[in-house]
C-alpha positions as CSV (number, residue, x, y, z in Angstrom):
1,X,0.0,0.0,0.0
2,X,1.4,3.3,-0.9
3,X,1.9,6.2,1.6
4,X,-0.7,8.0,-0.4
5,X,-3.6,5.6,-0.4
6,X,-2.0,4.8,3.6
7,X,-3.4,9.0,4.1
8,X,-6.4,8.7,2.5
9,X,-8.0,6.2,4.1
10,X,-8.1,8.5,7.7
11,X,-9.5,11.4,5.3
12,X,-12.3,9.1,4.3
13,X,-13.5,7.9,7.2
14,X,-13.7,11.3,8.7
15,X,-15.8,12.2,6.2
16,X,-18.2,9.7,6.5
17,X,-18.4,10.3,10.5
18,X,-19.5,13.7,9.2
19,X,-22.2,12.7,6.9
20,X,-23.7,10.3,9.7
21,X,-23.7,13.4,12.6
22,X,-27.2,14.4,12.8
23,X,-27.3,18.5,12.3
24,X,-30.5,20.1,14.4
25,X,-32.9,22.0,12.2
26,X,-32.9,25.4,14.8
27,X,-35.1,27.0,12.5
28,X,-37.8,24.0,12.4
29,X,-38.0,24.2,16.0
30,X,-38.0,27.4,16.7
31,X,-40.8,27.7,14.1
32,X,-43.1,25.1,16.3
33,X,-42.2,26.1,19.5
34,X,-41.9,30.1,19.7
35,X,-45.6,31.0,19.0
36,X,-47.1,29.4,21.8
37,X,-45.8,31.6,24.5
38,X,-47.6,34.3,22.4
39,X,-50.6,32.4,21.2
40,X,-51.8,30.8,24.3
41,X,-51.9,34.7,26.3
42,X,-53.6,35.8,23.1
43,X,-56.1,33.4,23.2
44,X,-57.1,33.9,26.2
45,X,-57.1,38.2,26.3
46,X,-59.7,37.4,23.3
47,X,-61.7,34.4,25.5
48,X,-61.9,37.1,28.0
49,X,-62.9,40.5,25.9
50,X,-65.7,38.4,24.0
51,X,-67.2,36.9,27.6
52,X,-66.8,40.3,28.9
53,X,-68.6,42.0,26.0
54,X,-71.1,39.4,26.2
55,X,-72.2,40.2,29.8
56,X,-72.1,43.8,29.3
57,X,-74.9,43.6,26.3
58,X,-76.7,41.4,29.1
59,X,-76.6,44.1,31.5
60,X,-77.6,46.8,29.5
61,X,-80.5,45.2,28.1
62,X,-81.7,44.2,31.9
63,X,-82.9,46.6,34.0
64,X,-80.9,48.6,36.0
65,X,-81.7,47.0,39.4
66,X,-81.7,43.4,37.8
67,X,-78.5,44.4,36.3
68,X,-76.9,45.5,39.7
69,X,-77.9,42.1,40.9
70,X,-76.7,39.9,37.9
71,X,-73.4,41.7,38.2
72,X,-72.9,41.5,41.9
73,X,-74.2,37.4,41.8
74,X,-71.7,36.9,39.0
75,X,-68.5,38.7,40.5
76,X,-69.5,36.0,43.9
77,X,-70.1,33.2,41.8
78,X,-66.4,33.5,39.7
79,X,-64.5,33.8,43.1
80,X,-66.7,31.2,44.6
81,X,-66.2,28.9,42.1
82,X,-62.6,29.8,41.1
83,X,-61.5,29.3,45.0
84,X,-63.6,25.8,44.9
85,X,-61.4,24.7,42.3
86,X,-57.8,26.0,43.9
87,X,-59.1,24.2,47.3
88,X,-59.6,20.9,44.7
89,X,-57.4,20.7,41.8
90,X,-58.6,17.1,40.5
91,X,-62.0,17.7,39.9
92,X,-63.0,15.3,36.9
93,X,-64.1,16.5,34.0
94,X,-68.2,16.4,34.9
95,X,-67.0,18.2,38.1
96,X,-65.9,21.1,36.2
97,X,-68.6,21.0,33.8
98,X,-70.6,21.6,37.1
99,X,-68.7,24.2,38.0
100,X,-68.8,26.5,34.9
101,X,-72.8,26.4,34.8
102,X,-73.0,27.1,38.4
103,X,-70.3,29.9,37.8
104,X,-72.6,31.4,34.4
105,X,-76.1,30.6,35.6
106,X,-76.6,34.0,36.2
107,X,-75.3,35.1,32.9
108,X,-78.3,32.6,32.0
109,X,-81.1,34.7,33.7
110,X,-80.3,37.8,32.3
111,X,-80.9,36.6,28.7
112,X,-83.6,35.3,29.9
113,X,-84.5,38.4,31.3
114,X,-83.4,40.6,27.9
115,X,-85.3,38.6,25.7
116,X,-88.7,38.3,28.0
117,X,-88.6,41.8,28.7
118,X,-89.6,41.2,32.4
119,X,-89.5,44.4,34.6
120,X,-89.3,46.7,31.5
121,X,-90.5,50.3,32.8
122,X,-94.2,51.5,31.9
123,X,-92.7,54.6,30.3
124,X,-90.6,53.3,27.8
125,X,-93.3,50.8,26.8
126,X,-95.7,53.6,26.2
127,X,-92.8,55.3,24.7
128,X,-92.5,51.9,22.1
129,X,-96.2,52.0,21.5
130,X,-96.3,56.0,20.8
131,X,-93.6,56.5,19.1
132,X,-93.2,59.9,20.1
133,X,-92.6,62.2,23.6
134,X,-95.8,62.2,25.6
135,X,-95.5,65.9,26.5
136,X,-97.9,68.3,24.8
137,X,-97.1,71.9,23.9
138,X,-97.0,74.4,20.8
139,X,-93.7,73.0,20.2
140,X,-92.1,70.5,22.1
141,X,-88.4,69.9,22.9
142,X,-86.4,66.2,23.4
143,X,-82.8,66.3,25.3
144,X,-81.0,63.3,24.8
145,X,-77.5,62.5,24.8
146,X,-76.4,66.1,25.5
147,X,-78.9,67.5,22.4
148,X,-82.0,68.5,21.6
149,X,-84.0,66.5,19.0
150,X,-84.5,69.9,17.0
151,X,-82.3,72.8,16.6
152,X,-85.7,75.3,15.5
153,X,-89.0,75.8,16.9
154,X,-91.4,78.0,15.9
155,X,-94.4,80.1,18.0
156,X,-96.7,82.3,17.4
157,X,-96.4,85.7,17.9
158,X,-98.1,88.0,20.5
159,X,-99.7,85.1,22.4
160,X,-98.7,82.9,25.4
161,X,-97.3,79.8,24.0
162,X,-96.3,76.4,25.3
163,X,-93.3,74.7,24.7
164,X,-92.7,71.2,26.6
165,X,-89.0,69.8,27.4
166,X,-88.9,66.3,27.5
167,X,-85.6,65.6,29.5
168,X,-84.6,61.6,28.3
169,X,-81.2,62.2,29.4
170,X,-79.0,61.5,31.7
171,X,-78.1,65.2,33.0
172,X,-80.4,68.0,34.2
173,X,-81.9,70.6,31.4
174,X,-83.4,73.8,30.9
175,X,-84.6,76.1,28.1
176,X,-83.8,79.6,28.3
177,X,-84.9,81.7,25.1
178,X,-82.7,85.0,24.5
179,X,-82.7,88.0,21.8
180,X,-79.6,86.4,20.0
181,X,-76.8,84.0,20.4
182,X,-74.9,86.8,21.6
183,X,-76.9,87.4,24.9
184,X,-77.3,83.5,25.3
185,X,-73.4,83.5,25.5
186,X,-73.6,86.2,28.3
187,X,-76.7,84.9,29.6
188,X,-78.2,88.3,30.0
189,X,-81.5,89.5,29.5
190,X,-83.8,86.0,28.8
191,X,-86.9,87.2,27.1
192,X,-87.9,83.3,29.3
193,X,-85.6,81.2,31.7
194,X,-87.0,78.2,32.4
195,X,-86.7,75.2,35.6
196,X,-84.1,73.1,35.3
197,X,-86.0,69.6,34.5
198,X,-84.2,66.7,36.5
199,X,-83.1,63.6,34.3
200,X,-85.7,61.4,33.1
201,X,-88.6,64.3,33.9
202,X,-90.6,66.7,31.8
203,X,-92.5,69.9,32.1
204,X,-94.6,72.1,29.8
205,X,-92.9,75.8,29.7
206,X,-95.7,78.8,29.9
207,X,-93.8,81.7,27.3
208,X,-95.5,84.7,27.7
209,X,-96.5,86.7,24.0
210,X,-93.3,87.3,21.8
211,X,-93.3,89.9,19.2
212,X,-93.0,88.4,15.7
213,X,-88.9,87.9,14.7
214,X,-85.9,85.1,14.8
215,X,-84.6,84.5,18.2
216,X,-82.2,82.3,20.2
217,X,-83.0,79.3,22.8
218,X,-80.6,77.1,24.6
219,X,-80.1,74.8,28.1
220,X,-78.2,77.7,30.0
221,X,-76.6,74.5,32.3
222,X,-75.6,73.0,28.9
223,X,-74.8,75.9,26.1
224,X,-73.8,73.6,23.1
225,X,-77.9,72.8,23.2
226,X,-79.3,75.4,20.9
227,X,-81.4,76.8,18.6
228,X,-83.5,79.2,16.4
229,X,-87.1,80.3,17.6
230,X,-89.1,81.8,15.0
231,X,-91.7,83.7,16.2
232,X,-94.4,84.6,13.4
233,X,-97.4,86.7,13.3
234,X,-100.5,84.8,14.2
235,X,-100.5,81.3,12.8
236,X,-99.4,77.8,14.9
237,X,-96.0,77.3,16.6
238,X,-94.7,74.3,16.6
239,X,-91.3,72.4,16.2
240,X,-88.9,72.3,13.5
241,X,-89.2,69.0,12.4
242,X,-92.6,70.5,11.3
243,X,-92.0,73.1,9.1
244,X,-91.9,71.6,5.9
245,X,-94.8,69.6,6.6
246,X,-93.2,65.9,6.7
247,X,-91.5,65.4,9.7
């Protein structure tokens, strides 16, 4: 055997020992294993927002002290039932299944609740069955959500008109009728300043006779709430929504 073939023998058995060594695929594994430390927290932030959104549309269509109740029954329940299972961590599968309805049986009432309607208020069925404000007046004002339903109304000039506020919000409200927007600003010099009308209330405003013209009325407590009052010479007042005849 020459001294060559004597080398080369070594050099191909090395090389063989390389081709057998296994090489670990990093990028494989870190392709399997990396997402679940972000998935599994993920999955659960979204479990959580979608029960949570789910119990809040309960609530709101409940009423409010049903709602108070469902919540507070809920909130004992989860800790209850949470603690139960710390105190007992092999609870078979039925157990837990158990558990969770115990845990969301309230949850179960209140759609029960929302979709039978039980304990709705008198008002707002009226309200449903009207379809409109049951105050009266020459015109007739709605504040909801921070606004009134019209921004003009229109009287009748040189006699004592009516205008009813209707107060579905949430806040107190008045209506305070002025020369111009400039003396609303400065709230100086009502031509009428009416009561404030607690939330949920309504009254029917007595204006004594205005001369015929364009004035300004607003919720002094709440400025942004405003308006044009047109004031014409005999004829019927009414509201804005009015004035072309459709509504």
């Amino acid at each position: 055997m020459s001294h060559e073939e004597h080398n080369s023998e070594p050099s191909s058995m090395m090389d063989e020992v390389r081709i057998r060594v296994p090489k670990p695929n990093l990028p494989d594994e870190i392709r399997f294993s990396a997402p679940l430390p972000i998935l599994i927290p993920l999955a659960a932030l979204a479990a959580i927002a979608a029960i949570a959104f789910l119990f809040s549309r309960v609530l709101l269509a409940v009423p409010r002290e049903a709602a108070i109740l469902i919540a507070i029954v809920m909130a004992a329940n989860i800790l209850g039932g949470f603690a139960f299972a710390a105190l007992r961590p092999k609870l078979s599968r039925s157990q837990r299944i158990e558990l969770a309805m115990v845990i969301g049986y309230p949850l179960l009432i209140g759609i029960v609740i929302a979709q039978l309607g039980f304990g709705a208020p008198a008002e707002e069925a009226s309200a449903e069955a009207g379809g409109a404000s049951a105050v009266e007046g020459d015109a007739v004002l709605v504040a909801e959500n921070l606004a009134f339903d019209t921004d003009a109304i229109e009287l009748a000039a040189g006699k004592t008109q009516t205008i009813g506020l209707d107060n579905q919000d949430s806040a107190p409200h008045n209506l305070a009728i002025y020369k111009n927007e400039q003396a609303g600003v400065s709230q100086e010099g009502a031509l009428f300043d009416g009561e404030d009308v607690p939330a949920g209330s309504s009254t029917e405003n007595e204006v004594d006779p205005l001369d015929a013209g364009k004035m300004y009325f607003q919720c002094d407590l709440h400025p942004s709430m405003k308006g044009d009052v047109v004031v014409a010479g005999g004829g019927q007042g009414g509201s804005g929504k009015n004035q072309d005849g459709g509504g």
